[in-house]
Each structure stands twice: as structure tokens, then as C-alpha cells.
C-alpha positions in Angstrom: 21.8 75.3 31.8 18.9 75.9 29.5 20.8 74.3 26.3 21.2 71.2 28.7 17.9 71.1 29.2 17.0 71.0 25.6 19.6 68.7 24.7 17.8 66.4 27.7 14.5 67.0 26.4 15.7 66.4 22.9 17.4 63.1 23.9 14.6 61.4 25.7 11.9 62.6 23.5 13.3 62.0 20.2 15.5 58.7 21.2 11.6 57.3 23.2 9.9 58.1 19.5 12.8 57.0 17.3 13.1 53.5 19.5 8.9 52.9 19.0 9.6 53.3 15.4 12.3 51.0 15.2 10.2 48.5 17.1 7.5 49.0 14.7 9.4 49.0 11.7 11.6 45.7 12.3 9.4 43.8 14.9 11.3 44.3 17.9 10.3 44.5 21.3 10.0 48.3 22.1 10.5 48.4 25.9 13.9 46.6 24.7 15.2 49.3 22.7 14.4 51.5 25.2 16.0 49.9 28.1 19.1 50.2 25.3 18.4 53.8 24.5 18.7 54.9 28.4 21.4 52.6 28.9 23.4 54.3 26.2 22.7 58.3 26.6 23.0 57.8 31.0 25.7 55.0 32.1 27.2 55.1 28.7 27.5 57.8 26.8 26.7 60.5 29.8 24.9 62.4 27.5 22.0 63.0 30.8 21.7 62.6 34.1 18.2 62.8 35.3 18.6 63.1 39.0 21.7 65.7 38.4 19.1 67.9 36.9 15.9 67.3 38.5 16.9 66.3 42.1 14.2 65.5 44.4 11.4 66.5 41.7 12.5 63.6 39.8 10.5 61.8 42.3 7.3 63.5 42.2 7.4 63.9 38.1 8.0 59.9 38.0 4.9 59.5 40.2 2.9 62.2 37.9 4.0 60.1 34.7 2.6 56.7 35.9 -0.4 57.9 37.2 -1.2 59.1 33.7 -0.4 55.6 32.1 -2.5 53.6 34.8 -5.3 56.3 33.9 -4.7 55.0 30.8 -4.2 51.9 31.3 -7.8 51.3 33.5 -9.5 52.9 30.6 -8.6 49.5 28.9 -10.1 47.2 31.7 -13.8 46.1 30.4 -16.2 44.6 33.2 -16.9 42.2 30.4 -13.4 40.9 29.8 -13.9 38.8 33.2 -16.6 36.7 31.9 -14.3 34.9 30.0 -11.2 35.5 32.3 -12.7 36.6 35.9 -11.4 33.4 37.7 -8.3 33.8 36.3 -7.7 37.5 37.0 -8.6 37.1 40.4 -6.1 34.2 41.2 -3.5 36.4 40.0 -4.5 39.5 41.6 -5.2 38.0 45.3 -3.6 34.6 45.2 -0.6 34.8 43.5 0.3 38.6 44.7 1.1 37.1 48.1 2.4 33.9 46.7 4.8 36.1 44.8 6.0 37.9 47.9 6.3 35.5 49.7 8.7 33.3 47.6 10.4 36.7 46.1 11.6 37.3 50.0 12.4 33.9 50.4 14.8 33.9 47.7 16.1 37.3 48.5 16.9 36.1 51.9 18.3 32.3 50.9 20.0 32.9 47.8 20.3 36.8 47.6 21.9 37.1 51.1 19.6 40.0 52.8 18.6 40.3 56.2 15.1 39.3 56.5 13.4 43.2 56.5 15.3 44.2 53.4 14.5 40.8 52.0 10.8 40.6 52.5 10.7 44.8 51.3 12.4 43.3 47.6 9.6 40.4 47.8 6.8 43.6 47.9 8.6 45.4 45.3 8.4 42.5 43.1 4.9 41.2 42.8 4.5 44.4 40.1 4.6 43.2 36.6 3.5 46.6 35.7 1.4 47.8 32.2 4.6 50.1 31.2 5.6 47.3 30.1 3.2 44.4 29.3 1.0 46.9 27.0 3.4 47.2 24.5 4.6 43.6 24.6 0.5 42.7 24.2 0.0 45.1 21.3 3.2 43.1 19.7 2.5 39.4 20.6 -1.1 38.7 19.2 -2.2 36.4 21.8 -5.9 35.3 22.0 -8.1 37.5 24.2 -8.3 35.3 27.1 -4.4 34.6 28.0 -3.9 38.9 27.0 -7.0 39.7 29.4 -5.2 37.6 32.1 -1.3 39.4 31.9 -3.4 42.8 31.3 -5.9 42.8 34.5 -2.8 41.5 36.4 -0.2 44.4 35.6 -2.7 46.8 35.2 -4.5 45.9 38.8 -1.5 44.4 40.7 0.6 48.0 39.6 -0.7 50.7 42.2 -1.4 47.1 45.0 2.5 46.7 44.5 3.2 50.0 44.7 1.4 50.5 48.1 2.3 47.3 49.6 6.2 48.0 48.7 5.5 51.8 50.5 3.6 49.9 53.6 6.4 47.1 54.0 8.9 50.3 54.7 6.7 52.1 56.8 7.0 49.1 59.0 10.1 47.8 59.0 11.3 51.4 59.5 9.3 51.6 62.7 9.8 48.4 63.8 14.0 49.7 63.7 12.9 52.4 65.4 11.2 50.2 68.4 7.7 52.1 67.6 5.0 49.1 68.1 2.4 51.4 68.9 2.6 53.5 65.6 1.9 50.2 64.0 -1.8 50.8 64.4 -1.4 54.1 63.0 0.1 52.7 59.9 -2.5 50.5 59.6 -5.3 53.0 59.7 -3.4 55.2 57.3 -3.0 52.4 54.7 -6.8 52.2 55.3 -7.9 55.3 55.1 -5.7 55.5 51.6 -7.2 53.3 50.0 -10.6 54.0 51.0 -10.3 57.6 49.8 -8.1 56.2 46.8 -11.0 54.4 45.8 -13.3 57.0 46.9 -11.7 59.6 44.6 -11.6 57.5 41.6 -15.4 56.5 41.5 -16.4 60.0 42.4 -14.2 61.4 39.4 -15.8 59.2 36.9 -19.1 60.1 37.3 -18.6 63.5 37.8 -17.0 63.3 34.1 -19.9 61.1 33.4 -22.3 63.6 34.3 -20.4 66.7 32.6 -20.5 64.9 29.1 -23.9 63.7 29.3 -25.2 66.7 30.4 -22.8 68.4 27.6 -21.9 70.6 30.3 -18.0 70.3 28.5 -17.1 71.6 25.5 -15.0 69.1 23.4 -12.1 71.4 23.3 -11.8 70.6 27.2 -12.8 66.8 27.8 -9.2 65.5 27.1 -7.8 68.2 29.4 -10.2 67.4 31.9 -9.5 63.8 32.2 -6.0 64.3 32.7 -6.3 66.8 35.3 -8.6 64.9 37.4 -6.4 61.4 37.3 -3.4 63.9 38.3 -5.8 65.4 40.8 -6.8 62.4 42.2 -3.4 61.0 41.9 -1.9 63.7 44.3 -4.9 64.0 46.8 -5.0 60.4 47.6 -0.9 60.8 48.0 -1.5 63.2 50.6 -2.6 60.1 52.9 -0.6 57.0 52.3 2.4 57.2 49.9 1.1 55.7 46.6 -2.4 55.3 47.3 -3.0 58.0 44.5 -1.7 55.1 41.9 -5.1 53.7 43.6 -6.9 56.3 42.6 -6.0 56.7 39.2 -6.6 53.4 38.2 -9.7 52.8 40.3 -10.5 56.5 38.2 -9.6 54.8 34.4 -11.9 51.7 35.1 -14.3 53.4 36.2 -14.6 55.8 33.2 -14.6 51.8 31.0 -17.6 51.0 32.7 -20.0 53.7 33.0 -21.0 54.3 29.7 -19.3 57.6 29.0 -20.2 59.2 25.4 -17.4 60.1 23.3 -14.6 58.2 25.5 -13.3 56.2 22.4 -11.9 59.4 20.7 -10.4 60.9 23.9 -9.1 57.1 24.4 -6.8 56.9 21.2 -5.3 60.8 22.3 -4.5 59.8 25.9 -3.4 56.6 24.0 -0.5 58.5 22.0 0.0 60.8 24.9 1.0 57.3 27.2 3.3 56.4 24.6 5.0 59.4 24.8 5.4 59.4 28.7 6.2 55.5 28.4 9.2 55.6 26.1 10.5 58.8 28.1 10.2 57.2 31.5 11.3 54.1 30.8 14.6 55.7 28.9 15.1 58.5 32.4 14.9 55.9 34.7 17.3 53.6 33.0 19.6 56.6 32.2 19.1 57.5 36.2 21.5 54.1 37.2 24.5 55.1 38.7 27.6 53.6 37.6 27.9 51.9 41.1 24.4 49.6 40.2 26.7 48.3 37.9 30.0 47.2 40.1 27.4 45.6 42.7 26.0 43.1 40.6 27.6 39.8 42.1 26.9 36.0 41.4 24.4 36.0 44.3 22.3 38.7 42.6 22.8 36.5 39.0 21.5 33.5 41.5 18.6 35.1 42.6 17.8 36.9 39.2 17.4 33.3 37.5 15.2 31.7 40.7 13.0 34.9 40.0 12.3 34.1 36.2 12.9 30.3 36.8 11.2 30.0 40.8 9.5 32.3 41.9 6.9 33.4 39.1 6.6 30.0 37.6 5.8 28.5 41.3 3.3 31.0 42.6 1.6 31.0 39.4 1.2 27.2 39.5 -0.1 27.1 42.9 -2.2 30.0 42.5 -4.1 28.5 39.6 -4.6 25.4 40.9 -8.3 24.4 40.7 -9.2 27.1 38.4 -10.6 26.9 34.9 -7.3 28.3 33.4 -5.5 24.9 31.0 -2.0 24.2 31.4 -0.8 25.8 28.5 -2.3 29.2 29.6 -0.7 28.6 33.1 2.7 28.3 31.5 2.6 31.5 29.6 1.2 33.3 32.7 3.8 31.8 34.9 6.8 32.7 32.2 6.2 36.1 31.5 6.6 38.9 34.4 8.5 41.9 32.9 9.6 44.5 35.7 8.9 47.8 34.6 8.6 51.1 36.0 7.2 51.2 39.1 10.0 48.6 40.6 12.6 50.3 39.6 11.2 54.0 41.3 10.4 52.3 44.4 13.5 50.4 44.6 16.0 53.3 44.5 13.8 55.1 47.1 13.4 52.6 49.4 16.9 50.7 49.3 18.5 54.0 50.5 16.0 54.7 53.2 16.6 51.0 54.6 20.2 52.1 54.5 20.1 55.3 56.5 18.2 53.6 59.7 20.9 50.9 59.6 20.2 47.9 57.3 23.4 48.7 55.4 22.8 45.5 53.0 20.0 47.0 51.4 21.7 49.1 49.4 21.9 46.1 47.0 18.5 45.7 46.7 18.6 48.6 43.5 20.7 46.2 41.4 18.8 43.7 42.4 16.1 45.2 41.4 17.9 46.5 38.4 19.2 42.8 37.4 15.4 41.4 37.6 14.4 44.6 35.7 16.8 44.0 32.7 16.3 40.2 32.4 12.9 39.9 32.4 12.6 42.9 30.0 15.1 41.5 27.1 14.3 38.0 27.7 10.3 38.2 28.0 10.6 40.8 25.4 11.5 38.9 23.0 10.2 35.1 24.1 6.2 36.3 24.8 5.4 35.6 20.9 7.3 32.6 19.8 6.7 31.0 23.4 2.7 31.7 22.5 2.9 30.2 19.2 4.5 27.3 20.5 1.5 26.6 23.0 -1.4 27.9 20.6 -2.3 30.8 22.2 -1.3 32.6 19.8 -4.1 34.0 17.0 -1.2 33.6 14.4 1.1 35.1 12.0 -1.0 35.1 9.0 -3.1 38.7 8.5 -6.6 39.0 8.9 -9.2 40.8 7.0 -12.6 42.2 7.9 -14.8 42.2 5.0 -17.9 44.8 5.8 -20.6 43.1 3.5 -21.2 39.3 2.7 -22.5 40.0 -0.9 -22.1 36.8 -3.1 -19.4 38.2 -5.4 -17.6 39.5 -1.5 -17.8 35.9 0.0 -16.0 34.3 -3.3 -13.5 36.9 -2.6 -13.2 35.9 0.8 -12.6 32.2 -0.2 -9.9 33.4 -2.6 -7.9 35.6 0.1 -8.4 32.1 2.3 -6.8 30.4 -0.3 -3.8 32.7 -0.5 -3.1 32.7 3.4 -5.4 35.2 4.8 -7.8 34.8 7.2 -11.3 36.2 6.4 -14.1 37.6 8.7 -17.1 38.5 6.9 -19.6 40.8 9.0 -23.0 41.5 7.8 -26.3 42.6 8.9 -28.3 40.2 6.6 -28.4 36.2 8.5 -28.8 34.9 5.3 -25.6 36.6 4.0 -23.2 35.6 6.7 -25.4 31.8 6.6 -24.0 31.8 3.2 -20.4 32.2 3.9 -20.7 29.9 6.9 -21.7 27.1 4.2 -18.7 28.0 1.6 -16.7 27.3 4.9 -16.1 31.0 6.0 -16.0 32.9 9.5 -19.1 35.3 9.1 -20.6 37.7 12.0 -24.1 38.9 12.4 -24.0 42.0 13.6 -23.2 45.9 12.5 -19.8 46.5 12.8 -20.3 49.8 14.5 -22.0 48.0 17.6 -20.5 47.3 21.0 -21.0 43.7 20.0 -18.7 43.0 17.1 -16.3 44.9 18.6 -16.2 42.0 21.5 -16.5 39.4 18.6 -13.8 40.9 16.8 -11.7 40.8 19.8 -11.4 37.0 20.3 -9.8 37.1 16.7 -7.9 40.3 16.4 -8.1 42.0 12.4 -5.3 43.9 10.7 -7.2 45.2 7.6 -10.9 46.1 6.8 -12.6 46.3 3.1 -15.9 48.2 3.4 -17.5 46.8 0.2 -21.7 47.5 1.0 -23.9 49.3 -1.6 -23.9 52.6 0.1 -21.0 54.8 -0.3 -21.5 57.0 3.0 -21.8 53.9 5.2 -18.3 52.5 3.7 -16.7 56.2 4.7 -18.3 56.2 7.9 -17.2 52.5 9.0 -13.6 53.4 7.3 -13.2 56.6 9.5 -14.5 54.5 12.8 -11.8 51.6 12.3 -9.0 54.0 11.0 -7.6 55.0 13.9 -7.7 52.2 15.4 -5.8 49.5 12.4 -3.9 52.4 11.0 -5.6 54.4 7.9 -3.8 52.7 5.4 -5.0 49.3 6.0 -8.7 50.4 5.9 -10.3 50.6 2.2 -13.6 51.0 0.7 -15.1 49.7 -2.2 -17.1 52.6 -4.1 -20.4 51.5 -4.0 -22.4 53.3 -6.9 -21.0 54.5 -10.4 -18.3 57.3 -9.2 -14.6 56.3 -8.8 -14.1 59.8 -7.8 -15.3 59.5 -4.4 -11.3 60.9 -3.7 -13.0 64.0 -4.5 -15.9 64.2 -2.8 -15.3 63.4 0.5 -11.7 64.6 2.5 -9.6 61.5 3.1 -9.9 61.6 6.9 -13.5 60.6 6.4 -13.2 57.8 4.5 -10.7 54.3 3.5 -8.2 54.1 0.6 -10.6 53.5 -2.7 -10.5 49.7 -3.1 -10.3 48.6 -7.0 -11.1 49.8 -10.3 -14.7 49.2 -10.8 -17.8 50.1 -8.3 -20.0 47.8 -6.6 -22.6 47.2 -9.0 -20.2 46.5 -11.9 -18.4 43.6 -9.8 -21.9 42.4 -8.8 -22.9 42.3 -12.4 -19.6 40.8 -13.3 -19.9 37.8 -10.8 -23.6 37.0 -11.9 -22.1 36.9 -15.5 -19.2 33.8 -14.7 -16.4 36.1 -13.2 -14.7 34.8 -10.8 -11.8 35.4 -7.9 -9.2 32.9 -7.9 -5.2 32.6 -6.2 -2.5 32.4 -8.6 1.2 33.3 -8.1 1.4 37.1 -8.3 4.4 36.9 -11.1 1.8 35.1 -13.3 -0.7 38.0 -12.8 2.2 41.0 -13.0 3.7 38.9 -16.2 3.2 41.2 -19.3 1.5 38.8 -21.4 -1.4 38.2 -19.3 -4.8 40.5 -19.2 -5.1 39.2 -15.3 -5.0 42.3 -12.9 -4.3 41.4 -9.4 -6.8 42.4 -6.9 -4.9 41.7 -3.9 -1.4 41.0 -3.3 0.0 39.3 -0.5 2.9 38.5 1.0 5.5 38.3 3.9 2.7 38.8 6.1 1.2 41.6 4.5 -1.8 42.7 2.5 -2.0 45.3 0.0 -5.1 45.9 -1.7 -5.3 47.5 -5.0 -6.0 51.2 -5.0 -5.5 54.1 -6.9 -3.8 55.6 -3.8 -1.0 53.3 -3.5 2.5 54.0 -4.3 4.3 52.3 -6.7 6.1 49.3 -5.4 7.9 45.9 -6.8 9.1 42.5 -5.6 5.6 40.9 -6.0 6.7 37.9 -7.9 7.0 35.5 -5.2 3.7 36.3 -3.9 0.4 35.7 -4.2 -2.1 37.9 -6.4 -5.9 37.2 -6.0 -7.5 38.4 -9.3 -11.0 38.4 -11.1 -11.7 36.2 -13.9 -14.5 35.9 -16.5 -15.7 32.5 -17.1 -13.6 31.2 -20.2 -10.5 31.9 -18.0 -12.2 30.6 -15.3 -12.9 27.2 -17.1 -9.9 26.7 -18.4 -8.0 27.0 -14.7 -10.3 24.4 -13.3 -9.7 22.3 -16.6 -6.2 22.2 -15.5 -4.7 25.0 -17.3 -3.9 27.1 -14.3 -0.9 26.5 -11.6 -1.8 25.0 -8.5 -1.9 27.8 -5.6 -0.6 26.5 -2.0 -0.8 28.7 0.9 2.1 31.5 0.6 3.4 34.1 2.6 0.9 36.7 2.1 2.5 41.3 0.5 4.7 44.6 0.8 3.9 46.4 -2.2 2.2 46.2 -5.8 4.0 47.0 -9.2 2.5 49.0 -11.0 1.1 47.5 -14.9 -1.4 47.5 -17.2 -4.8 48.4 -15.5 -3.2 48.3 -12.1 -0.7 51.2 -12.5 -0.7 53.9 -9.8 
């Protein structure tokens, strides 16, 4: 028993990591390899079956799970968001949630085939998009702020309102079989009195963590394990009244934590972050792996039927008349309306409630899991992998090229932003000086006014997301501090710093943890000094800059869609040649490239690696 429990463990741990890495590593949709991964180790391969081992507690640890990633997933629900989005957010959180309904049990009942309770119960279960699995497709598709804010406030608010409806629309239908009109008003009060103390508990919960860390009435050690226990505390007390009014709770508890002003919360974010991850690509894998066989051998042409008026109907339909009149465009409309991906939440309510439906009579609804199921799988693969080129194709995408922050608008850093624009990259050059960023606004660059550590370029930065940052300012300790504040959150290998004063052996001095990757061969002053001298940066093909007969050292290299900056800290790496290498000239090379001596650069796919020669070796 106990080595099938670690082979379990190992299976759904391991496979949830190894298919987010894949994902990562070749651009894939994760929440598709994962709906592969449970498919193969439960109806497949029969490696697990979750229910077999958990029973009943499969239930309750399903509940726990999600809790935890709408905790998570409220934490990324900013008040200020709905300046730019509020009207849209709240058509589709209390227009179109009814709209949805509505035509979902419409279609159930017309093309599906059920009886109209079971039908309008698989109407409620459908209105959840859920964040299980439109976070991951968000943090993959690169869409502008305002059409992710939309799909984000949506999932992440219509998640625990679906979840409670779905629970509510049983309650009733069960008492209505049972001939009990007057418990009706008991339901009512219950849903109530649910989400009044869901709401209740969340609030209260924040700012008692509020007041704790102000006060510093927590040590560090236990902030992160405070915050989870309360949204599981929460979670389960609110249960105790309605059935999923805790998912209520937890949310109401994550938002309210973004929007109080709570110290430190950014670091405990980026752990709970991981930790969601984690219980993501496990959930999603048991739940999958939980099907029986049987889902399988019900699916039918009526359940194809009303699969395709779901992805083609329904969601396109209520979305359209949901929006109408509001200050979202057409194109933004149509993404909305196209992309719904069923996650987590549908599928546990579905199993649950399909088989209570069943026992008090309404033998049909037994269906209503591979329906479910059917809805669940399509909209996963299919939205998986249309939500970026379908963006593209309407603009609302920010685009495939990378994006650089450059920290520091010195004259010498805005000629090397022009050159990085010339060789496909888009630039954002922040600076505290106005008459630094006015300068790159005149050589036709995006520049920022503000300090990059403030609350305010982070909402700047977030209408055009950035993949890399160079640091390059004249103090060395303000480079490592900004490095080790974006770090975490662009990846620590894509944040560099440009050592500001005469040592190059800042490596030494400070641990690499607190700081970016060392950024070129030369300090700050000495490419100042350089500039005013007649150097300059210019774009050439990288295979003229790696060829051996040329002093040129590339700078920057890019290409496929990547950046790689040159550092001391890189590994060694080839296949430059059909890139792009931005390198520094002094004037008589200069000259003699704008005398027509140099070839012509056009925009080219931007880089993986940089081989190692001359001044440049690793």
C-alpha cells in the first residue's frame, strides 16, 4: 500500500513538473500536456486511480487544492485593473454569467437531450471558465493588459459564483424531486447566509494579516504559513454553511490582501506563486486520471453536438449580448467570446452532482460527467492552443518580438536602445531624469519617467509587458538592488547590470542572488567616455561581427526571439551567424558604415546563444 502511494505521489508530482517544463521549453500549452499526462497514467496506462485510493477524501482534498489557487489567484486582482477594464469585467461577471446559463441549459436540453433539471444543473456548471486554467494560458499568450484583465477578473471572480450556483441549482432541483417547496426558503437563506459570512471571513482575514505585519507582530519565518492556513481556514468555515461558499471566501480573502496595502506581500506572492503551480499541474493530472473508463463509451453524437454549440453558441452569443453597449471594440469581444477553457472546478462538481441527480431518479444525468468531460477536453486543447495566434491575428496581442527595459536613459544608453530597435527589439527606457527620457522620446524611443522600483512603472510596464532588463545607471548598488527586485519576477538570467564604476569584479563583491548577470566588458564611465569620443552602437549581421577577421565585438545578440547579452557569465554557445549582433564602434568604423561600406541591417529574428571569440570569449 505505501509503495503505491509513492509511486502515486511520484507520478503526479514529477509528470505535473516534467509537463510545465515541457510547456516551457517548446512553447506548448501547459494545461494541454497535462490533460495528456492524466489521461495517460489513469484511463490509459492505469498506472493511478485517484478515487481507488482516496475515496471520499478525494473530495474534500480537491476543494482544499482550489481554495489555495483562488487565494492565489485574488492576490492577482488589482482595484486598479478596472479603470481601464471595470465595464468590461462587470458585463462578464453579472451579465453574461446568466446569459451563459441560460443558453448552456438550453442547449443541454435541445441538442444534448436532458430533462430540463439536469439540463439547467449542466448550464450552472458551465458558466466557470476557471483561473486553473486561464492563468497559465495568460502567462503564455502575451496579450495586452486590457483583453488579459477581462479573461482574468472573469475566471478568477466567476470561479467560486459558479461553483455556488452549480451547488444551489442541486439543492433545488433535489427538493423540488422530493416535493419540499417549503425548504425552498431555507435554501435561500442558507445561500445567503453563505455568502455573507464567505465574504465576511475573507475581509476580516485580510486585515487581521494586515494588522499582524504592520504591526510586525509576525515573524517572517511564519507569514507564508499564515496566509495559507487562514484561506484554508476560511475556506472550510464558510463550507460549514452552504457547500462552496468557502471558494467565496478564499477569493474574497486573496483580493482583499491585493488591496490593502500589505508590506512584504510581493515576496510571499512569488512563493504561493510556485506553490499553485505545483497543486495546479497535480490537480489537473488527478482529476483527469479520476475518469472512469465508462466517461469514455458515453460520449455519443449528441454530446459532440452540444460540445461544438458550446464553443461555437453558447459563449460566443452571451458574450455578444452581454457586451453590447459597453466600451469593449469588436475585436476584444471576439477574443472574449472565443476563449472559455473548462477547468477544474467543472469537472469536481460535475462528477458529484451528475450521480446525486441520478440516485433521486433523473437517471439521464448520469451523462452530464462526459458532457462535462467533452466541453472540458475541447475547450482545453483547442483554446490552448488558438488564444495566441487568434490574439495576433486581431492586435491584441503585445507581439512576438522581445522587449527590453533599459534602467538609465544616459546618451550612450539611448543610442543603444536605437540599435536593439534596429535589430527587432523593442526598447523601454526608464529614467528618473525628464530630460533623459525627453531625449529618447525625440530619437523616436518609448521612455518612462518614473523609478522603476515604484508602484507606478510597474502599472506602466504592464500595458507593455518586458522579458529582459539592463540596469546600466552610475551607481553599482542601485543596478544590484533593481536586478534582485525584477529577478524573480523575468527569470534571473534575463536581468543584467552594467558595472557602473572602475571594478568588473563586482562577481566578487556581492553574492549573485543580489545582483544581475555583469553586462559587458567595460564599466560605465569608460562607455560614456567612449560615446563622447565618436563610438557608436550600430546592427550588423552577427556572422560579420563573430567573422575572425573583424575587431567588432558583439554587444548583444539576437535572435529566434531571444536576447542574449554579453556577459562574462554566459556559457559558451554557437549558431549566431544568422542573427543579429549590436556592437560598439569608434568613429572611423562608424564613418565608413554610413559612407556605405557596411551591409544594410533589416529587422531579423532577434538570439539563443553567443560564440565565444576574441574579446567576447566566456
Amino acid at each position: 500500500m505505501e509503495q503505491d502511494v509513492a509511486l502515486a505521489v511520484v507520478v503526479l508530482v514529477a509528470g505535473g513538473v516534467a509537463a510545465q517544463w515541457l510547456a516551457f521549453r517548446f512553447a506548448l500549452p501547459a494545461i494541454v500536456l497535462l490533460f495528456a499526462a492524466g489521461l495517460a497514467v489513469g484511463p490509459g496506462l492505469g498506472l493511478i486511480d485517484p478515487s481507488e485510493a482516496m475515496g471520499h477524501n478525494l473530495h474534500t482534498f480537491v476543494g482544499l487544492a482550489v481554495a489555495l489557487i483562488v487565494f492565489e489567484g485574488g492576490l492577482a486582482l488589482n482595484f486598479k485593473e478596472l479603470r481601464a477594464a471595470g465595464q468590461g469585467v462587470v458585463r462578464l461577471t453579472v451579465f453574461a454569467l446568466p446569459l451563459n446559463w441560460l443558453l448552456g441549459a438550453l442547449a443541454a436540453r435541445f441538442i444534448g437531450g436532458l430533462d430540463w433539471a439536469p439540463a439547467i444543473l449542466f448550464g450552472a456548471i458551465m458558466v466557470v471558465t476557471g483561473p486553473t486554467v486561464i492563468l497559465p494560458l495568460l502567462r503564455q499568450a502575451r496579450l495586452k493588459r486590457r483583453p488579459a484583465s477581462f479573461l482574468k477578473w472573469e475566471a478568477i471572480v466567476n470561479d467560486p459564483v459558479g461553483a455556488i450556483l452549480a451547488a444551489a441549482v442541486l439543492e433545488l432541483v433535489l427538493l423540488l424531486r422530493w416535493g419540499d417547496d417549503e425548504a425552498l426558503f431555507e435554501v435561500g437563506l442558507r445561500l445567503g447566509v453563505g455568502l455573507g459570512l464567505g465574504v465576511a471571513l475573507g475581509v476580516g482575514a485580510a486585515f487581521l494579516v494586515r494588522r499582524l505585519f504592520v504591526a510586525d507582530l509576525t515573524p517572517e519565518i511564519l507569514k507564508t504559513p499564515m496566509l495559507l492556513a487562514l484561506a484554508l481556514s476560511v475556506y472550510a468555515i464558510a463550507n460549514v454553511a452552504i457547500s462552496e461558499a468557502g471558494l467565496v471566501a478564499a477569493t474574497v480573502f486573496g483580493v482583499t490582501l491585493a488591496n490593502i496595502d500589505v508590506p512584504g506581500l510581493s515576496e510571499l506572492r512569488r512563493f504561493k506563486e510556485g506553490l499553485v503551480v505545483l497543486i495546479v499541474s497535480t490537480l489537473f493530472i488527478v482529476l483527469v486520471a479520476d475518469l472512469d473508463p465508462e466517461v469514455f463509451r458515453a460520449l455519443s453524437w449528441p454530446i459532440f453536438g452540444l460540445t461544438l454549440a458550446m464553443l461555437l453558441v453558447v459563449r460566443p452569443l452571451a458574450i455578444a449580448l452581454a457586451t453590447l453597449g459597453s466600451d469593449l471594440d469588436w475585436r476584444e469581444r471576439v477574443l472574449v467570446g472565443a476563449i472559455a477553457p473548462r477547468g477544474i472546478v467543472a469537472a469536481a462538481v460535475a462528477g458529484l452532482a451528475g450521480l446525486r441527480l441520478a440516485e433521486v431518479g433523473y437517471f439521464e444525468a448520469t451523462v452530464i460527467l462526459p458532457m462535462v468531460f467533452a466541453v472540458i477536453a475541447t475547450t482545453v486543447v483547442v483554446h490552448g492552443f488558438a488564444l495566441p495566434p487568434l490574439a495576433r491575428a486581431l492586435g491584441l496581442s503585445t507581439g512576438d518580438e522581445p522587449a527590453v527595459a533599459m534602467i538609465g536613459a544616459s546618451p550612450w544608453a539611448v543610442d543603444l536602445s536605437r540599435a536593439l530597435t534596429e535589430a527587432g527589439v523593442r526598447v523601454v527606457l526608464l529614467d528618473t531624469f525628464s530630460g533623459a527620457t525627453r531625449r529618447a522620446r525625440r530619437a523616436g524611443l518609448s521612455a518612462i519617467t518614473t523609478q522603476i522600483l515604484s508602484e507606478e512603472a510597474e502599472e506602466r510596464l504592464a500595458e507593455s509587458p518586458i522579458d529582459y532588463a539592463l540596469v546600466a545607471t552610475r551607481d553599482d548598488l542601485y543596478n544590484a538592488l533593481v536586478c534582485a527586485r525584477l529577478g524573480p519576477d523575468l527569470g534571473r538570467e534575463r536581468v543584467y547590470q552594467l558595472p557602473a564604476s572602475g571594478s568588473l569584479d563586482l562577481a566578487s563583491e556581492l553574492d549573485r542572488d543580489w545582483r544581475g548577470k555583469l553586462f559587458g566588458r567595460m564599466p560605465f564611465a569608460e562607455y560614456e567616455r567612449r560615446w563622447e569620443d565618436g563610438w557608436r552602437f550600430a546592427a550588423e549581421p552577427a556572422a560579420r561581427a563573430l567573422a575572425p577577421e573583424t575587431d567588432e565585438a558583439g554587444l548583444v545578440f539576437v535572435r529566434g526571439g531571444r536576447v542574449l547579452f554579453d556577459s562574462r557569465e554566459e556559457e559558451d554557445g554557437s549558431g549566431l551567424e544568422d542573427g543579429i549582433a549590436v556592437v560598439f564602434l569608434p568613429p572611423g568604423t562608424v564613418a565608413r558604415a554610413e559612407a556605405g561600406g557596411g551591409e544594410p541591417v533589416g529587422t531579423t529574428e532577434p538570439v539563443n546563444a553567443v560564440r565565444s571569440r576574441g574579446r567576447t570569449s566566456r
